[in-house]
MIDOSE-1310 file (N, C-alpha, C; in nm, 2 decimals, decimal comma, always signed):
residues 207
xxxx	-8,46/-3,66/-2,02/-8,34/-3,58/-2,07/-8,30/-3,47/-1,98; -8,17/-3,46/-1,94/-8,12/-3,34/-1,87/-8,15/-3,20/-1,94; -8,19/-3,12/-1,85/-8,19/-3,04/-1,90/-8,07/-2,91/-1,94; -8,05/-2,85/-2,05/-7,93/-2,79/-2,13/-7,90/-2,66/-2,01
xxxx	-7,77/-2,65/-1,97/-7,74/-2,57/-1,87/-7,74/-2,42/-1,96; -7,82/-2,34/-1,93/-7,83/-2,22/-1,99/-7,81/-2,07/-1,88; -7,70/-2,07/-1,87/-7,74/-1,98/-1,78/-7,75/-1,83/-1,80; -7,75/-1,74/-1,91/-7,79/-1,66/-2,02/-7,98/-1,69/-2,04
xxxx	-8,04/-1,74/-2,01/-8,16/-1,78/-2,06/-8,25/-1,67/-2,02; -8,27/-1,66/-1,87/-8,35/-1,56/-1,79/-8,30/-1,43/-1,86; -8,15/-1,36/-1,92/-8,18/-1,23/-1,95/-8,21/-1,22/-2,09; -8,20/-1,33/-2,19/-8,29/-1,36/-2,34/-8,38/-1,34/-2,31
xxxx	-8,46/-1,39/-2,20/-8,60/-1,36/-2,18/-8,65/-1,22/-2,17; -8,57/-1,16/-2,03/-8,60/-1,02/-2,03/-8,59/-0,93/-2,15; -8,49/-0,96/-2,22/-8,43/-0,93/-2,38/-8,56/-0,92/-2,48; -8,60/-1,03/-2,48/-8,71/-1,07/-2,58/-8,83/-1,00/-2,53
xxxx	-8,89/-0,95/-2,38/-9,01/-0,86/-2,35/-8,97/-0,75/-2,39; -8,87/-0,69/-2,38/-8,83/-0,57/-2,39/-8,86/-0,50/-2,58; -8,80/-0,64/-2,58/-8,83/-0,61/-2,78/-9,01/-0,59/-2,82; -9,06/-0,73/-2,78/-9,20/-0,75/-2,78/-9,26/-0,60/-2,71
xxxx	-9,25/-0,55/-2,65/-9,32/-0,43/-2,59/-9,29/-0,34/-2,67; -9,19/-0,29/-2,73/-9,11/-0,19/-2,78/-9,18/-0,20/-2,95; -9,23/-0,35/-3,00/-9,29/-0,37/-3,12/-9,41/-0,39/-3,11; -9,46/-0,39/-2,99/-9,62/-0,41/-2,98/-9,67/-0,33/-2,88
xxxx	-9,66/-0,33/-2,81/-9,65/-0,26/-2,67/-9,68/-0,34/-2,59; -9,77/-0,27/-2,42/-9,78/-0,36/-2,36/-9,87/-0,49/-2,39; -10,02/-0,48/-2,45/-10,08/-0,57/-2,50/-10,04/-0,65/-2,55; -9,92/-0,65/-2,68/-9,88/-0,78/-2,73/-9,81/-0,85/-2,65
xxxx	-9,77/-0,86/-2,53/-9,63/-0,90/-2,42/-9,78/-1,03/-2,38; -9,68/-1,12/-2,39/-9,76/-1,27/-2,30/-9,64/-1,34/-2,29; -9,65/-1,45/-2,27/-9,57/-1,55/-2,20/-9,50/-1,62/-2,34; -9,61/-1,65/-2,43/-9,60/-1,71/-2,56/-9,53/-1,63/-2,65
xxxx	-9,56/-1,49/-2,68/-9,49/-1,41/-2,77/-9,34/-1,41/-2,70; -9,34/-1,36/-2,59/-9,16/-1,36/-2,55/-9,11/-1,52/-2,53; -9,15/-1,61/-2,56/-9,10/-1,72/-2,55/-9,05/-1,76/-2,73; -9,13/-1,72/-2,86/-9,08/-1,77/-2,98/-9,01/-1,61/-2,96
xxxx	-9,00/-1,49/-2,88/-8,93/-1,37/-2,95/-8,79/-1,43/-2,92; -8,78/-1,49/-2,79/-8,61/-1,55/-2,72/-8,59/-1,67/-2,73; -8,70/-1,78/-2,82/-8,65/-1,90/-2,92/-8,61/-1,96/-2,77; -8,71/-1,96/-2,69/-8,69/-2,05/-2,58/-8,83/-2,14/-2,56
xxxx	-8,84/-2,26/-2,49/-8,93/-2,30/-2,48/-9,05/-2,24/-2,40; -9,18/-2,22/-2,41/-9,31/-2,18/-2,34/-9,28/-2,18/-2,19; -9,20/-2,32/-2,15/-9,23/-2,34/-2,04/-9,12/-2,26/-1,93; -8,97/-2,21/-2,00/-8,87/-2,16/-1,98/-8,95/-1,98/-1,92
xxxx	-9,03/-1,94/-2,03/-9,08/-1,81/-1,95/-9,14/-1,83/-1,80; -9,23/-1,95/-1,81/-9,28/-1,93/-1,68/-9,25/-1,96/-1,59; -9,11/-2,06/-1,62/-9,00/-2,11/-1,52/-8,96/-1,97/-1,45; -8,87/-1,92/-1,48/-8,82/-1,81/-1,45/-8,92/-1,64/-1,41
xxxx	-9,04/-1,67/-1,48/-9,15/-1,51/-1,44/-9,24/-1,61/-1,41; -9,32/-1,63/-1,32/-9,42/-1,71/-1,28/-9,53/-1,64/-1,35; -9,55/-1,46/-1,36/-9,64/-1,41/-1,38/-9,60/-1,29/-1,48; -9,73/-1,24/-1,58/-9,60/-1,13/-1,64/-9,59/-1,02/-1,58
xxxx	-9,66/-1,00/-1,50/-9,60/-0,88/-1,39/-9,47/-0,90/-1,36; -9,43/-1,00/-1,30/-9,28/-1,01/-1,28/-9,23/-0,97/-1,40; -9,26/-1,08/-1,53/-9,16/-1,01/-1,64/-9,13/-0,89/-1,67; -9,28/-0,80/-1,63/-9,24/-0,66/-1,65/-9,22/-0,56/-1,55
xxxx	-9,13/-0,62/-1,41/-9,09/-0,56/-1,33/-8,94/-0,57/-1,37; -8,90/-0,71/-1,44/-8,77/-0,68/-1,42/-8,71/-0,68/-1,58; -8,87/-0,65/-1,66/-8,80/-0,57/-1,80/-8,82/-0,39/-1,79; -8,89/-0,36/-1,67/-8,90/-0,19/-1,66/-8,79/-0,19/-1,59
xxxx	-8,72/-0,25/-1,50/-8,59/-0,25/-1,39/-8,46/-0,21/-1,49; -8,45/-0,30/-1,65/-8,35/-0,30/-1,70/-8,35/-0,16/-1,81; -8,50/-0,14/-1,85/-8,49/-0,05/-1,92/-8,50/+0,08/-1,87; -8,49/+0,09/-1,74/-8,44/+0,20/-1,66/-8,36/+0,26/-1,66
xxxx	-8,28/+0,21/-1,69/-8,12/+0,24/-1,66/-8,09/+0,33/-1,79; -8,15/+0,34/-1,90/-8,11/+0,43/-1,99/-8,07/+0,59/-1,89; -8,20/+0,64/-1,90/-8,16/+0,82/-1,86/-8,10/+0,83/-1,72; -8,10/+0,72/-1,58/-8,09/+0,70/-1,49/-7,89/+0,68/-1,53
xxxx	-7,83/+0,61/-1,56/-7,71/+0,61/-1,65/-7,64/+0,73/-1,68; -7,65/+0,75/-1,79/-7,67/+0,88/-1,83/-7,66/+1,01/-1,71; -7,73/+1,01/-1,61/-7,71/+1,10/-1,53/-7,57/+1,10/-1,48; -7,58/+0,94/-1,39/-7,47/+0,91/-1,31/-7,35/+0,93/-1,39
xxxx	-7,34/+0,91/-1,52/-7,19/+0,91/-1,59/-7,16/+1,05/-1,59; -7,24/+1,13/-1,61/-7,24/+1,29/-1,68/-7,14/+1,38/-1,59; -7,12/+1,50/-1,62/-6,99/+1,56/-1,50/-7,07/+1,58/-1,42; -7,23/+1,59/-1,38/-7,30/+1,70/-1,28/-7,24/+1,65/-1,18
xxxx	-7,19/+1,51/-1,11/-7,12/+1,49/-1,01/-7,00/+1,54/-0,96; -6,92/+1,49/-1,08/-6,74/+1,48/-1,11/-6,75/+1,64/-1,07; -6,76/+1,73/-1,14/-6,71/+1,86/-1,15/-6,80/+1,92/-1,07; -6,70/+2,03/-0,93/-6,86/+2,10/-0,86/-6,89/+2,21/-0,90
xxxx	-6,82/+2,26/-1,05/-6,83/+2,43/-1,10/-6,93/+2,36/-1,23; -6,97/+2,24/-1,28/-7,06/+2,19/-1,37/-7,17/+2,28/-1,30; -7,27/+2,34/-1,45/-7,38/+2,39/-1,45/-7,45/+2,29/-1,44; -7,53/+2,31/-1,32/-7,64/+2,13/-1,31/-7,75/+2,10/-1,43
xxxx	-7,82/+2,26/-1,39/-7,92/+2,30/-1,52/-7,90/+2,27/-1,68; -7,75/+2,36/-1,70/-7,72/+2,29/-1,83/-7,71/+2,19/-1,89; -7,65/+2,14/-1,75/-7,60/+1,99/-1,84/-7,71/+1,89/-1,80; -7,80/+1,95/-1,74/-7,93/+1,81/-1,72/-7,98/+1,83/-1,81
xxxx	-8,02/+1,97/-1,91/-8,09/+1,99/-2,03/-8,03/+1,94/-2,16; -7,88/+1,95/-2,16/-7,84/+1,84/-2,28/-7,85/+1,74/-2,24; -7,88/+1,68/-2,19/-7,82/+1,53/-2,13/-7,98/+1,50/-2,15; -8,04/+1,51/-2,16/-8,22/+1,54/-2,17/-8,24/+1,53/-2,32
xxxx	-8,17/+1,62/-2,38/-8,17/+1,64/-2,53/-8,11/+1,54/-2,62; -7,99/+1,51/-2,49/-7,92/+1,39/-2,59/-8,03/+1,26/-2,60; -8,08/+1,24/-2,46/-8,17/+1,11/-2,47/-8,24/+1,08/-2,54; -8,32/+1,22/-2,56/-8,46/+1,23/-2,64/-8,40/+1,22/-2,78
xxxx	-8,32/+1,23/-2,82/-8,26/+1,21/-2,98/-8,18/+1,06/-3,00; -8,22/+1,01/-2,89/-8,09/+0,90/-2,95/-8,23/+0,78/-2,99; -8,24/+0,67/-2,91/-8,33/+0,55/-2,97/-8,40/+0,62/-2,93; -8,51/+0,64/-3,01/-8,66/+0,70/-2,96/-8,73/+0,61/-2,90
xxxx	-8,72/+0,45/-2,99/-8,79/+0,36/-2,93/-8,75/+0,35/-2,81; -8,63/+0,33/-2,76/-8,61/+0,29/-2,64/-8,68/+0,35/-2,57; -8,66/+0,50/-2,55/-8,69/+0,62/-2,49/-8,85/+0,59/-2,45; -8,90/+0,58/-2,56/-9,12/+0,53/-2,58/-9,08/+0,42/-2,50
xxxx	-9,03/+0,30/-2,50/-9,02/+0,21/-2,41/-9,04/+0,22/-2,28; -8,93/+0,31/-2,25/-8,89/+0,37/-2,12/-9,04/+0,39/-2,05; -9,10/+0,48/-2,10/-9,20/+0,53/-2,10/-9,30/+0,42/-2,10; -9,34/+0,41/-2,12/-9,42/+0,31/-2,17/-9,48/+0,21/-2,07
xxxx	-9,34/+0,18/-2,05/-9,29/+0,06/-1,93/-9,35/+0,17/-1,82; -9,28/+0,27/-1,83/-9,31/+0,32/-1,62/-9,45/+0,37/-1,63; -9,52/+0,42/-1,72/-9,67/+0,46/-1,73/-9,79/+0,33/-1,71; -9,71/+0,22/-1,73/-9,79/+0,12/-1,72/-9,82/+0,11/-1,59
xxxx	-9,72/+0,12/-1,48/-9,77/+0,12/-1,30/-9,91/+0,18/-1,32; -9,97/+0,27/-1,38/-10,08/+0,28/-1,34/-10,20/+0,19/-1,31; -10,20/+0,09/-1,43/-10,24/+0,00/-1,40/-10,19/-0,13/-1,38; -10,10/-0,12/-1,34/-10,04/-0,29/-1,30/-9,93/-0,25/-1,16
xxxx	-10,04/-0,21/-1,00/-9,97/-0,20/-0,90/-9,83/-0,29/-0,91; -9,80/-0,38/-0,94/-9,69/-0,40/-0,85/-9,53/-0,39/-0,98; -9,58/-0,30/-1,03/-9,50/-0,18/-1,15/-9,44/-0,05/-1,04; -9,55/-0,06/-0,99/-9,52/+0,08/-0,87/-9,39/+0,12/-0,82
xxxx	-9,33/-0,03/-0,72/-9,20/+0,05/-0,66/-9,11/+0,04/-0,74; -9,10/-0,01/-0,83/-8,99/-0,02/-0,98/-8,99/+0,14/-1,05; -9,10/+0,19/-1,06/-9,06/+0,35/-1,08/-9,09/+0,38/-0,99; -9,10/+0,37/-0,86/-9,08/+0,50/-0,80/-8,88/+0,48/-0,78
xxxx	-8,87/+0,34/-0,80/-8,68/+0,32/-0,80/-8,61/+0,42/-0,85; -8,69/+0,43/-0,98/-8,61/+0,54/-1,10/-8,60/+0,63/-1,08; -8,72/+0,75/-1,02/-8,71/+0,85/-0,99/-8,64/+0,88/-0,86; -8,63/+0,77/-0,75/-8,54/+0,81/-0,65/-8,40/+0,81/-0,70
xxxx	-8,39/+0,70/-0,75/-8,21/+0,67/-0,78/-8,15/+0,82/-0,86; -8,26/+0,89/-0,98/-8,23/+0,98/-1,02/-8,20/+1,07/-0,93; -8,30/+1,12/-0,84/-8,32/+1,23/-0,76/-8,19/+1,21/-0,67; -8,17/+1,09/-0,64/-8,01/+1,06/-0,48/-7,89/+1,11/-0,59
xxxx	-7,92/+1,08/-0,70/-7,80/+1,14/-0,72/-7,80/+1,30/-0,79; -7,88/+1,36/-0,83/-7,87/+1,49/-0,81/-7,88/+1,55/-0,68; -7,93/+1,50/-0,59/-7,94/+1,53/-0,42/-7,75/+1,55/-0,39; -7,67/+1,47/-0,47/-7,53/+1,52/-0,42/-7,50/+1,64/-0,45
xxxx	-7,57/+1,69/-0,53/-7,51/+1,82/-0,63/-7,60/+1,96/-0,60; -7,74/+1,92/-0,54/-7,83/+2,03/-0,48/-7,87/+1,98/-0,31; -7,99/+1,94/-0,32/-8,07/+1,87/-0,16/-8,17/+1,77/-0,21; -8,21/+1,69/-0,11/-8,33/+1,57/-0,18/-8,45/+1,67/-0,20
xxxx	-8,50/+1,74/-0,15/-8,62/+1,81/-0,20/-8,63/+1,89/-0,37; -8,52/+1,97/-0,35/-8,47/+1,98/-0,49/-8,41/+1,94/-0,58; -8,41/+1,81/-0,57/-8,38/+1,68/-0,69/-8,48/+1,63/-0,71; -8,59/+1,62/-0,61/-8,71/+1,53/-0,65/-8,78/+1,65/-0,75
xxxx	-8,77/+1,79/-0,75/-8,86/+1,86/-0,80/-8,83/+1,88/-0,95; -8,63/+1,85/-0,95/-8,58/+1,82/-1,09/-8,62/+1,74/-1,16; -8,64/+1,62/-1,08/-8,69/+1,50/-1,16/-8,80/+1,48/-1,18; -8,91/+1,58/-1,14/-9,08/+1,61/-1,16/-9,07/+1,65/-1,28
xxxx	-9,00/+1,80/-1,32/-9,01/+1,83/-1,40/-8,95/+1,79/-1,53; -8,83/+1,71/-1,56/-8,76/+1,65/-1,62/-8,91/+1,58/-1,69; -8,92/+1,47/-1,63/-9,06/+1,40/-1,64/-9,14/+1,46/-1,75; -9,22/+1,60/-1,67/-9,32/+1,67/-1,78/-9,30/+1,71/-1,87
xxxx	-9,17/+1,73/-1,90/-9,09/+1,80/-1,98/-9,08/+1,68/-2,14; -9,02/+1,57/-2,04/-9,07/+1,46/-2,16/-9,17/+1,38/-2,16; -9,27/+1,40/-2,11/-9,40/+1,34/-2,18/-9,48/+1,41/-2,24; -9,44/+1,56/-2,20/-9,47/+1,62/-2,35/-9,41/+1,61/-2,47
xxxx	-9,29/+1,61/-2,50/-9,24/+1,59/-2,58/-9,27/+1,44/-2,66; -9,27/+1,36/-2,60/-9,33/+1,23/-2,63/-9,46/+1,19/-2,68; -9,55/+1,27/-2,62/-9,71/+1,24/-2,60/-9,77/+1,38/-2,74; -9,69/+1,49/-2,74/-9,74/+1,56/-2,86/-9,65/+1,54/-2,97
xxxx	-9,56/+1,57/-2,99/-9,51/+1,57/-3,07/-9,44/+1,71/-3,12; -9,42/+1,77/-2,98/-9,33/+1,91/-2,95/-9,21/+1,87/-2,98; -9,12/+1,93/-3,04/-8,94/+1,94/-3,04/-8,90/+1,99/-2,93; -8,84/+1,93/-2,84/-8,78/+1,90/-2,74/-8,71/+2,06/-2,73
xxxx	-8,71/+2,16/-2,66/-8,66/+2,30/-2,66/-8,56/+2,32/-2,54; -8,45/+2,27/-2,57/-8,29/+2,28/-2,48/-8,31/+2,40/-2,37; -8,30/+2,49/-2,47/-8,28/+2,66/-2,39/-8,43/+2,66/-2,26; -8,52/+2,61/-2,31/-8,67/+2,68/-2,19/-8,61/+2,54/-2,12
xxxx	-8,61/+2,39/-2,13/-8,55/+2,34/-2,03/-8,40/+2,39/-1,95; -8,39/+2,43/-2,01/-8,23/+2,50/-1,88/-8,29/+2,60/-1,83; -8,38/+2,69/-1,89/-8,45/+2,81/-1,78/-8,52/+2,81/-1,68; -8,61/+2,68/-1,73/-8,67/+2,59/-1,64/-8,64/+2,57/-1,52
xxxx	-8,51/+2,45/-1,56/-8,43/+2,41/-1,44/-8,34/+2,51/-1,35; -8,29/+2,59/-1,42/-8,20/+2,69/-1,36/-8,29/+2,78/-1,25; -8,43/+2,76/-1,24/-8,54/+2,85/-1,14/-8,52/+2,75/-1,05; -8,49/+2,60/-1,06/-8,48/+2,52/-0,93/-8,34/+2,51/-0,87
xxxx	-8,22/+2,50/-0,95/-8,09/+2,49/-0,90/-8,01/+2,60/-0,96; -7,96/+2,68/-0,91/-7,86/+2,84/-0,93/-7,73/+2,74/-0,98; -7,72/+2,84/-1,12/-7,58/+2,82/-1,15/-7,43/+2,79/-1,07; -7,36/+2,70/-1,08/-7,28/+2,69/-0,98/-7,20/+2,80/-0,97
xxxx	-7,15/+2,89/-0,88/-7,07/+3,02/-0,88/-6,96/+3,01/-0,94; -6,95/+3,16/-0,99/-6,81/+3,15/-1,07/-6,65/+3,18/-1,03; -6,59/+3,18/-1,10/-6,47/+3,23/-1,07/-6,44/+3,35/-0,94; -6,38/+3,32/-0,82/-6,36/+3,48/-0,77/-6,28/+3,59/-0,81
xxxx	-6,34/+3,69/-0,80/-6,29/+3,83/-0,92/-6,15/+3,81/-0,81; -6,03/+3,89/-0,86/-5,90/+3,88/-0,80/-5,93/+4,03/-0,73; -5,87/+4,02/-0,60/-5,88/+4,20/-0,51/-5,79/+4,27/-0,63; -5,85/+4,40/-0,65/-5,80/+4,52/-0,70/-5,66/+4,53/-0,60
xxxx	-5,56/+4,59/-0,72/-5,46/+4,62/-0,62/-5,48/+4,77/-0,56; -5,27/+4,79/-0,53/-5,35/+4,91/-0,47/-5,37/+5,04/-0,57; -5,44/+5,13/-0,55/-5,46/+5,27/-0,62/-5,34/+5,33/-0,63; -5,32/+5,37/-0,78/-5,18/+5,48/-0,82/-5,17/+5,63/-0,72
xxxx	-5,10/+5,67/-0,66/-5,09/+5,79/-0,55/-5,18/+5,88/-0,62; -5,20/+5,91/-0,74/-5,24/+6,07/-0,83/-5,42/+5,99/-0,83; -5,47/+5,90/-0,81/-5,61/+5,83/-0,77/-5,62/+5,84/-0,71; -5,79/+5,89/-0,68/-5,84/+5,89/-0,49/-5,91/+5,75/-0,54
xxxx	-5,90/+5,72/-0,41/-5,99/+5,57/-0,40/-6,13/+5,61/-0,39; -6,24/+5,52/-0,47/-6,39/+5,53/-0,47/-6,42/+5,51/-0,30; -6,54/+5,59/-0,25/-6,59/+5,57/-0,16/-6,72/+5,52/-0,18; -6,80/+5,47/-0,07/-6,95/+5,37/-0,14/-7,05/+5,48/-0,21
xxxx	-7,02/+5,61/-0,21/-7,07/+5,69/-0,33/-7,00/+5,71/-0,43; -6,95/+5,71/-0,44/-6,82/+5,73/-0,60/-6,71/+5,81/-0,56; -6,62/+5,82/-0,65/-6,49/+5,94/-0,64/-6,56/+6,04/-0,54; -6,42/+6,07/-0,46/-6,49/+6,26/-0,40/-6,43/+6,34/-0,52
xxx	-6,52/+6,42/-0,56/-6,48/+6,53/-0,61/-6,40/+6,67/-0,52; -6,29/+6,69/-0,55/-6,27/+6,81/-0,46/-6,33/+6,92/-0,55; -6,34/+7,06/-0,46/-6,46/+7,17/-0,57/-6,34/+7,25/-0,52
């Protein structure tokens, strides 16, 4: 029998680990569970992921793109008078409030390189791709240090069970990247004749 031209099949698959991890975590993820979670045949996962390392390179790859997203769309680019600080700390705040699962996912997934080397250059992807694009907006040294801290910032929040605190992350980040400068003050005009003009000590006083 020919086989049914599916060409949607491979990202059901990815689809289906992503769920299975997010409802079991990593432990429950095999070849068999993501095969009845994407109602494909057994043999369909291993067609496509020979190993589940692969599967979970290119289900950490997709569930990357959450906060990595998010960055790129945000103004820190678009606008060069955008507060970077600020707006990385809501944009932080928004994440951590929206799917939590996802978010634990997220996590989940990139914590796992620890033990599953070839997890490795899949996050270090994430944190570069993050860091290149704040690198437009500061330098690559201080984008990688944004995205260090960004990091600790939420896996504490994740890992205790802290509320996520907007204001100390913008004070935080504001010690790595200075507010973008503001407005230039307009030159004073000139002095009314019955005014003496200030000198770098103040008014002269005549005595």
């Amino acid at each position: 029998m020919a086989r049914r031209y599916d060409p949607e099949r491979r990202q059901r698959i990815i689809d289906a680990a992503i769920r299975v991890t997010g409802r079991s975590g990593i432990a429950g993820l095999s070849h068999r569970t993501v095969a009845a979670e994407a109602d494909v045949p057994l043999g369909s996962t291993t067609y496509h992921f020979a190993s589940l390392d692969e599967l979970l390179v290119a289900a950490l790859r997709q569930a990357n793109e959450g906060f990595a997203a998010a960055v790129r769309e945000s103004g820190i680019l678009a606008d060069p008078r955008c507060d970077v600080a600020t707006e990385l700390a809501r944009l932080t705040g928004a994440w951590l409030a929206g799917d939590r699962t996802g978010v634990e996912l997220e996590y989940e997934l990139y914590l796992a390189a620890l033990r599953r080397p070839a997890l490795r250059p899949v996050a270090a992807e994430w944190a570069e791709g993050v860091a290149d694009t704040l690198a437009a907006r500061t330098d690559p040294v201080t984008a990688r240090a944004l995205v260090a801290l960004l990091d600790g910032i939420c896996l504490q929040v994740l890992l205790t069970g802290v509320p996520y605190d907007e204001r100390y992350a913008r004070e935080m980040l504001a010690r790595l990247v200075p507010a973008a400068p503001g407005p230039v003050p307009a030159a004073p005009g000139p002095f009314p004749a019955d005014q003496p003009a200030a000198g770098p000590a103040g008014p002269t006083t005549v005595g």
